[in-house]
VOVO-979618 format. One record per residue (C-alpha): residue number from 1; chain; y negated, x negated, z. Coordinates in Angstrom, 2 decimals. Example, Ala and Ser with C-alpha at 12.3 -4.5 7.8 and 13.67 -1.06 7.14 Angstrom:
BEGIN
1,A,4.50,-12.30,7.80
2,A,1.06,-13.67,7.14
END
This chain:
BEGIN
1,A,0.00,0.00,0.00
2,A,-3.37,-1.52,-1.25
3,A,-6.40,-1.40,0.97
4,A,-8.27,1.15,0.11
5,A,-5.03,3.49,-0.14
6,A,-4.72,2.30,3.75
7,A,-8.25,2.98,4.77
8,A,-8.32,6.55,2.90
9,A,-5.39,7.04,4.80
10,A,-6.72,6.39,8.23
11,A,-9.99,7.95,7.78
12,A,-7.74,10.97,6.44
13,A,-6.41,10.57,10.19
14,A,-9.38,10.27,11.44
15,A,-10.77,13.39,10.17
16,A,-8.19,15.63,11.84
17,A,-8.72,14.28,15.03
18,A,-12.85,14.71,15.06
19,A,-11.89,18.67,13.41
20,A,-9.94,19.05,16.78
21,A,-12.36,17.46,18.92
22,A,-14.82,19.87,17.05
23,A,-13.07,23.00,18.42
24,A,-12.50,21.25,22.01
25,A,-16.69,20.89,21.57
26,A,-16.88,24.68,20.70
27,A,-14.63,25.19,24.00
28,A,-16.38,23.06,26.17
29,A,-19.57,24.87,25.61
30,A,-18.50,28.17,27.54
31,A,-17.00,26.07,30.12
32,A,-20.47,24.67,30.15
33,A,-21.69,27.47,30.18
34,A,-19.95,29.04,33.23
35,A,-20.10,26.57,35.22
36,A,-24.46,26.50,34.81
37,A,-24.28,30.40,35.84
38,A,-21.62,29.56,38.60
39,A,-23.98,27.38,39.92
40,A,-26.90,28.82,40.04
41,A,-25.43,32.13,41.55
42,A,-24.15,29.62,44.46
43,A,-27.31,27.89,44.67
44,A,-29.29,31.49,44.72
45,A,-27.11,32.66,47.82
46,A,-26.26,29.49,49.97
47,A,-29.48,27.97,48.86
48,A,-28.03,24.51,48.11
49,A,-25.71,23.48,44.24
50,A,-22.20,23.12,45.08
51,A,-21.42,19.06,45.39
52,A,-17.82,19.89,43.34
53,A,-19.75,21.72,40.41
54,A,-22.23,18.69,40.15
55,A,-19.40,16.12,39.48
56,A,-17.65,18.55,37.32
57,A,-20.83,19.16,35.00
58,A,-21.50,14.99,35.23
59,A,-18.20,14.63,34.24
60,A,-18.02,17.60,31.88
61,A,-21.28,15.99,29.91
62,A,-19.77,11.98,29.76
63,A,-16.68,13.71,28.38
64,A,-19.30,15.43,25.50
65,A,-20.73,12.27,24.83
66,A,-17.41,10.83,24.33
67,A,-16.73,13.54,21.66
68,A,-20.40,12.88,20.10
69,A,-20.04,8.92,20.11
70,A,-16.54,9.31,18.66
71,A,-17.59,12.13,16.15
72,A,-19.91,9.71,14.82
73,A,-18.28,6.76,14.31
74,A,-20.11,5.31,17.54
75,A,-16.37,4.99,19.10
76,A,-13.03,4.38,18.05
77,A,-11.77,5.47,21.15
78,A,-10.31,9.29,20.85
79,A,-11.73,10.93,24.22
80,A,-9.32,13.27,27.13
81,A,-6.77,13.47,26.72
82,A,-6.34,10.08,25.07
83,A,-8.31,8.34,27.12
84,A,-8.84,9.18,31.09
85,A,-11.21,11.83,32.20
86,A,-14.56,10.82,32.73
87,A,-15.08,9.56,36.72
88,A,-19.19,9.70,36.83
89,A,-21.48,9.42,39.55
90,A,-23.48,12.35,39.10
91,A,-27.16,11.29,38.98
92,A,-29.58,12.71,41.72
93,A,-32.25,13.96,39.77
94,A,-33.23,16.29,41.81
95,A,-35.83,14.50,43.52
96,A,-38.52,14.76,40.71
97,A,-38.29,18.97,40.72
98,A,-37.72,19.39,44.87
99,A,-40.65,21.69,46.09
END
């Protein structure tokens, strides 16, 4: 197999797996999505954001910019499940919008 036959091939591959990771995107977004609303109903009645929610959404967003760097060539590395979840920190931004 010549070269060129071998490189169509892989970015043949290649295009199957960012079509998947396309529709795990899609997915994401509700999750997303619910956990935003989950949190702010927990933050309106217990007045403080739920510490598990905040890692999940810092996590949740890495794992997006996995699909993103991959998606765009920025990455070879295929994100969850090939690769482990993301384990972030979540940052404490909330210091520049505290009353």
């Amino acid at each position: 197999m010549s070269q060129p036959e071998h490189s169509r091939e892989l970015l043949g591959l290649r295009l199957i797996w960012m079509l998947l990771f396309l529709f795990v995107w899609l997915g994401a977004q509700y999750v997303l999505a619910v956990v935003v609303l989950v949190q702010l109903v927990v933050r309106l009645i217990k007045g403080e954001a739920n510490p598990g929610l905040i890692a999940f959404g810092a996590a949740l967003g890495a794992y997006l910019a996995q699909i993103v760097r991959f998606g765009t060539f920025a990455s070879e590395v295929k994100p969850w499940p090939f690769a482990d979840w993301p384990a972030t920190e979540p940052a404490d931004d909330r210091s520049a919008t505290a009353p």
